[in-house]
Biotite code that builds the C-alpha atoms (Angstrom):
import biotite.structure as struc

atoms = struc.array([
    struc.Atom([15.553, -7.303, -10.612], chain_id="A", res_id=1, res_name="UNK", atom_name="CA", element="C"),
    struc.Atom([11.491, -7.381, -10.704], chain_id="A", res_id=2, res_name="UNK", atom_name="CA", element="C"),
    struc.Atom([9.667, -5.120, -8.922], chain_id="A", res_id=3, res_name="UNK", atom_name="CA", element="C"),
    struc.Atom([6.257, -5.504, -7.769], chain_id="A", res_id=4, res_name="UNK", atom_name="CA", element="C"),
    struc.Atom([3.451, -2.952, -7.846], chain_id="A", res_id=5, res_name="UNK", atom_name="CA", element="C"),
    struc.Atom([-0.001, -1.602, -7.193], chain_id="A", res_id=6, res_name="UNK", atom_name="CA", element="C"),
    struc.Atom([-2.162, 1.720, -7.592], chain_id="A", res_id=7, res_name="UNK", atom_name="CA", element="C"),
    struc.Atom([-3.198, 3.153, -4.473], chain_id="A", res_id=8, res_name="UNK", atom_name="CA", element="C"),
    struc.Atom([-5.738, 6.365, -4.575], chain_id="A", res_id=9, res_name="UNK", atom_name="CA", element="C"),
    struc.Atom([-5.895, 8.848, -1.810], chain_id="A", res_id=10, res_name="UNK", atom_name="CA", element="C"),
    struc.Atom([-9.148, 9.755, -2.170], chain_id="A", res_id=11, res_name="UNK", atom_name="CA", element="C"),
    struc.Atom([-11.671, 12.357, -3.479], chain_id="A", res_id=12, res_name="UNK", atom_name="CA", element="C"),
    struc.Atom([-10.620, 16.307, -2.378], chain_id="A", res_id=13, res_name="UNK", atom_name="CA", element="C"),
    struc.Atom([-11.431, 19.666, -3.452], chain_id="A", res_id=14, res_name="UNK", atom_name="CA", element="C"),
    struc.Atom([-8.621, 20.314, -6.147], chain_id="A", res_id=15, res_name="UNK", atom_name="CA", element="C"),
    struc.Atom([-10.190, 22.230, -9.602], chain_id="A", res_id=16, res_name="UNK", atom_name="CA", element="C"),
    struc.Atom([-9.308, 26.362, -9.355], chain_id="A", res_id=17, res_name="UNK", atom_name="CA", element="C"),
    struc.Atom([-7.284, 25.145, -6.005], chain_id="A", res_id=18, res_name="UNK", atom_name="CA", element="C"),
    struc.Atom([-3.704, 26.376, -5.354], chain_id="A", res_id=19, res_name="UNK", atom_name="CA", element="C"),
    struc.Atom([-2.153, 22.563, -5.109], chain_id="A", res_id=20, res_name="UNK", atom_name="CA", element="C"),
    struc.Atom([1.546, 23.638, -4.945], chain_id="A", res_id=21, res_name="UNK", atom_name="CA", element="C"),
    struc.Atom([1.598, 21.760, -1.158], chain_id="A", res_id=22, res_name="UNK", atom_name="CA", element="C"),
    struc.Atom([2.308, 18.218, -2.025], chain_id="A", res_id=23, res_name="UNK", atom_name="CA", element="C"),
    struc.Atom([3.410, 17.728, 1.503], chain_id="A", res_id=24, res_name="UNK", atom_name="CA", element="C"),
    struc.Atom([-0.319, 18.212, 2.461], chain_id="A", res_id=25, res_name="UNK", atom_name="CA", element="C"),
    struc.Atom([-1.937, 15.424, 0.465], chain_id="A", res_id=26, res_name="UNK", atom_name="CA", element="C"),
    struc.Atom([-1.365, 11.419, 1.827], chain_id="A", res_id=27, res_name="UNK", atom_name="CA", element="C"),
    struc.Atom([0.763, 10.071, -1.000], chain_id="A", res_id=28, res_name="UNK", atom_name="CA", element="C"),
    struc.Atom([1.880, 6.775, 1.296], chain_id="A", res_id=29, res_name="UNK", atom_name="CA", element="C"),
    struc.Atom([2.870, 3.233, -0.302], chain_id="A", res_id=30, res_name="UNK", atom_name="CA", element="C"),
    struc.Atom([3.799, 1.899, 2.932], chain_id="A", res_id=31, res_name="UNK", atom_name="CA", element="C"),
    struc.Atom([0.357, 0.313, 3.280], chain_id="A", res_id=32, res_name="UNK", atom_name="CA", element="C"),
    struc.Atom([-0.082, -3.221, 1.593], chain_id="A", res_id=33, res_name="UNK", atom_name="CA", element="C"),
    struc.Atom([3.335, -4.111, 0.380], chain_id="A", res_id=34, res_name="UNK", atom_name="CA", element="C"),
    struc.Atom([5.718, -2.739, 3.560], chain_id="A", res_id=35, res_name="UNK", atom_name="CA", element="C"),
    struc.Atom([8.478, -0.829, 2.678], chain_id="A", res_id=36, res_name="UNK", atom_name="CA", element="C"),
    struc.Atom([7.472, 0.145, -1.069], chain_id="A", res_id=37, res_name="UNK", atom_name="CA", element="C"),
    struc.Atom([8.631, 3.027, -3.182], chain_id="A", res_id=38, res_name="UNK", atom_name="CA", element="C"),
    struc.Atom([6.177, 5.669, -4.882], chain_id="A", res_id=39, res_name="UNK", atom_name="CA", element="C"),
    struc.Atom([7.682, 4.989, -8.821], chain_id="A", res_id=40, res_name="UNK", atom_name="CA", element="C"),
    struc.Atom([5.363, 7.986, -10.064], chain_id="A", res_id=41, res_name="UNK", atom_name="CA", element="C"),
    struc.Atom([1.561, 9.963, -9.286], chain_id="A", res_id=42, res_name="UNK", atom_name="CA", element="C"),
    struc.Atom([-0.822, 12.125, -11.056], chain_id="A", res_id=43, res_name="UNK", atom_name="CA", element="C"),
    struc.Atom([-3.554, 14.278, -10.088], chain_id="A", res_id=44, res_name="UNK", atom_name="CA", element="C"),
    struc.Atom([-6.858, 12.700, -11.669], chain_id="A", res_id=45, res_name="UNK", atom_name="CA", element="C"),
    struc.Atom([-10.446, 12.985, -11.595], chain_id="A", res_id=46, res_name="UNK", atom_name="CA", element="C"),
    struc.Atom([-10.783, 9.355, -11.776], chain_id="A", res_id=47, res_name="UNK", atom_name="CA", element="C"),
    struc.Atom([-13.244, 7.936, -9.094], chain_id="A", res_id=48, res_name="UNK", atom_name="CA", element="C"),
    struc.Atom([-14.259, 12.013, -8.360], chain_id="A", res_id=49, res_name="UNK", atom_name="CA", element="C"),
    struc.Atom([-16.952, 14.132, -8.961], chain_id="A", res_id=50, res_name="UNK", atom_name="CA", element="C"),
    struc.Atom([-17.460, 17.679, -9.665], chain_id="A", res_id=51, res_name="UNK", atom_name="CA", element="C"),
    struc.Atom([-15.025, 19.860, -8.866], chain_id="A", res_id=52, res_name="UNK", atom_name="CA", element="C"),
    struc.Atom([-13.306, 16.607, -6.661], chain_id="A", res_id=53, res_name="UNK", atom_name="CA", element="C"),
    struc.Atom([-9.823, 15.042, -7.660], chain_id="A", res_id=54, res_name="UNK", atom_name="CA", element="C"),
    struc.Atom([-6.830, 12.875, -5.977], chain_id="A", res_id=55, res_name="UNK", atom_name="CA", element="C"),
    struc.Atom([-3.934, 11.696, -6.403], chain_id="A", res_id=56, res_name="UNK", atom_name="CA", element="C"),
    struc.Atom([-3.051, 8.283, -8.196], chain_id="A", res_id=57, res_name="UNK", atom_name="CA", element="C"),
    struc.Atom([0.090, 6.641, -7.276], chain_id="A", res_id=58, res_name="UNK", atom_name="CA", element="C"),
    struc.Atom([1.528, 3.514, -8.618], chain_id="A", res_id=59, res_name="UNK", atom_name="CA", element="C"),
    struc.Atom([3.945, 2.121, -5.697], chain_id="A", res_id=60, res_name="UNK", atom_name="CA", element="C"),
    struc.Atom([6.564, -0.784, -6.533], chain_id="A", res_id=61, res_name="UNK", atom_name="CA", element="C"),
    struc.Atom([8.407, -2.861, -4.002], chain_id="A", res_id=62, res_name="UNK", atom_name="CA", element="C"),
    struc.Atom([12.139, -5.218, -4.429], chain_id="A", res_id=63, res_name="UNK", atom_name="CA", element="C"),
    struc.Atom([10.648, -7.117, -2.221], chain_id="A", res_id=64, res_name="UNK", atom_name="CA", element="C"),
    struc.Atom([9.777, -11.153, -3.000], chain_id="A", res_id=65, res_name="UNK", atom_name="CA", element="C"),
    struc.Atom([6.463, -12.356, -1.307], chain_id="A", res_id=66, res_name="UNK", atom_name="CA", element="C"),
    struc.Atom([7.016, -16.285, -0.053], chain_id="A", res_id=67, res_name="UNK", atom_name="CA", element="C"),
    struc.Atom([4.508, -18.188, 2.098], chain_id="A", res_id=68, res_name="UNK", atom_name="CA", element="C"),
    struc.Atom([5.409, -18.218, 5.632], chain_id="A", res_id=69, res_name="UNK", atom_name="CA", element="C"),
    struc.Atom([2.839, -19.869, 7.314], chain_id="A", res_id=70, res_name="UNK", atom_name="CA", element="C"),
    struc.Atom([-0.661, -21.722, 6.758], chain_id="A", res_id=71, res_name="UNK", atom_name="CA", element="C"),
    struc.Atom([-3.631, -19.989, 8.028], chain_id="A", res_id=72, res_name="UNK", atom_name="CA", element="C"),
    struc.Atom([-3.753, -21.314, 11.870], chain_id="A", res_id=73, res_name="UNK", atom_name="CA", element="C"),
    struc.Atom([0.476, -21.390, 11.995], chain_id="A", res_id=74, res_name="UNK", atom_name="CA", element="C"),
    struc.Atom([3.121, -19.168, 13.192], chain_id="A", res_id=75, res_name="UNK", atom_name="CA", element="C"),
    struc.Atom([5.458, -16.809, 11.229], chain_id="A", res_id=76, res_name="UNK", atom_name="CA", element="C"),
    struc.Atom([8.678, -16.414, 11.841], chain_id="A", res_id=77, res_name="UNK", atom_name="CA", element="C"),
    struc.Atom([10.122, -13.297, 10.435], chain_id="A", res_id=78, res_name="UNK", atom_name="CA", element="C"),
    struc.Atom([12.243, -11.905, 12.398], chain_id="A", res_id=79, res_name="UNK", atom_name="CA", element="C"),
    struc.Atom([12.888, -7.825, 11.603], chain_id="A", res_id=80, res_name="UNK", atom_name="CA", element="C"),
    struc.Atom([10.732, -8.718, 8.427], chain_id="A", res_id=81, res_name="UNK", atom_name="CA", element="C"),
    struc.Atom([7.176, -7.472, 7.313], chain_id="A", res_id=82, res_name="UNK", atom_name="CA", element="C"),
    struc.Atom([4.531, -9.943, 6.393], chain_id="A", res_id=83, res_name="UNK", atom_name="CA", element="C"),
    struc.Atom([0.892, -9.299, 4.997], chain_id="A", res_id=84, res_name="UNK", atom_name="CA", element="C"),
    struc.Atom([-1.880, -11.928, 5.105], chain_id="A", res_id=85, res_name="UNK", atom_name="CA", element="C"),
    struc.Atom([-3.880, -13.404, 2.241], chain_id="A", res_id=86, res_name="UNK", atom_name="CA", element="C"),
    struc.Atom([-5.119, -15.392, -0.314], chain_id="A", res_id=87, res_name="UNK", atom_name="CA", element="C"),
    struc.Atom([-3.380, -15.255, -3.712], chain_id="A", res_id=88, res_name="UNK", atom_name="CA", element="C"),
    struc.Atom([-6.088, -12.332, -4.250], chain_id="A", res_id=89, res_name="UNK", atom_name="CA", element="C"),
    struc.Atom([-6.426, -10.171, -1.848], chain_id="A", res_id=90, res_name="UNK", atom_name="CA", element="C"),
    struc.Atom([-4.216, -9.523, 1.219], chain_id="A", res_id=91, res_name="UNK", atom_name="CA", element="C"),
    struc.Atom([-4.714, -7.161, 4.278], chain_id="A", res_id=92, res_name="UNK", atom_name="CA", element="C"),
    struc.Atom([-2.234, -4.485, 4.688], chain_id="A", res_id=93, res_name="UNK", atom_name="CA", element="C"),
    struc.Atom([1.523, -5.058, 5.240], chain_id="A", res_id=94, res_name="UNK", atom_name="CA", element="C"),
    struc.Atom([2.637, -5.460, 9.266], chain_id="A", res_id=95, res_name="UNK", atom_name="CA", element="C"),
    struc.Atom([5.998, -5.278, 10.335], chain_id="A", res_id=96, res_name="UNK", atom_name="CA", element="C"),
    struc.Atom([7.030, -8.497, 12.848], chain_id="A", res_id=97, res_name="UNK", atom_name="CA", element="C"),
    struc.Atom([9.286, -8.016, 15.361], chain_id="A", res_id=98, res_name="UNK", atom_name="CA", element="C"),
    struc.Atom([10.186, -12.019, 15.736], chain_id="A", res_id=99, res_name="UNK", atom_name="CA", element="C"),
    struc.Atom([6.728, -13.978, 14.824], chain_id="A", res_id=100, res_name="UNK", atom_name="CA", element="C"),
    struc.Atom([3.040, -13.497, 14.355], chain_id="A", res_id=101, res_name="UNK", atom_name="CA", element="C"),
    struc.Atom([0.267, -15.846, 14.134], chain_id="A", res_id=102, res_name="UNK", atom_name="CA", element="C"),
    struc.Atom([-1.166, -16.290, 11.067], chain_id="A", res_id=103, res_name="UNK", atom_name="CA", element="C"),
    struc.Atom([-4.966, -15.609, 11.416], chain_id="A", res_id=104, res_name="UNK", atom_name="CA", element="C"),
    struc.Atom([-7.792, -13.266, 9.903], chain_id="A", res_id=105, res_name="UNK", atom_name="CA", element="C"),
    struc.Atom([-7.163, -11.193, 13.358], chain_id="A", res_id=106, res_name="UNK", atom_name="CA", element="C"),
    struc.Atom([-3.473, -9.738, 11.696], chain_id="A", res_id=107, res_name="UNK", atom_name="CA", element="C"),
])
């Protein structure tokens, strides 16, 4: 099965001579652009950081098979699915839809 992925960053925090043994404290989350998506692995990085700044780099990777489901104006259907809204480049993050949702910049 393919997956799909992306890197998501949690942003820039205190972290050199810090005691980081509380993972539960930092915002690891992949639940953001793809729905329900799975954190494969992370590392601690001073990528994007300055001084004594670091976070957390995450690569998440979702089962889950993007199809079209509407053009921009129409109506989704979906029902008990999750949608996102875009353009073959960049999409906003992932919603879950109840039954339907317009498909619009407003999602």
């Amino acid at each position: 099965k393919k997956f799909f992925g992306y890197l998501h960053q949690t942003g820039c925090q205190r972290a050199k001579d810090q005691q980081l043994q509380y993972l539960d404290r930092q915002h690891l989350d992949c639940t953001q652009t793809m729905g329900k998506a799975f954190i494969e692995r992370f590392r601690l990085t001073y990528k994007g950081c300055s001084g004594a700044d670091m976070q957390y780099e995450e690569t998440c990777i979702s089962p889950a098979q993007w199809v079209e489901c509407a053009s921009e104006g129409g109506k989704c259907k979906c029902p008990q699915g999750v949608v996102r809204f875009g353009d073959k480049s960049r999409y906003a993050p992932s919603k879950e839809v109840a039954e339907s949702i317009d498909c619009n910049v407003n999602v």
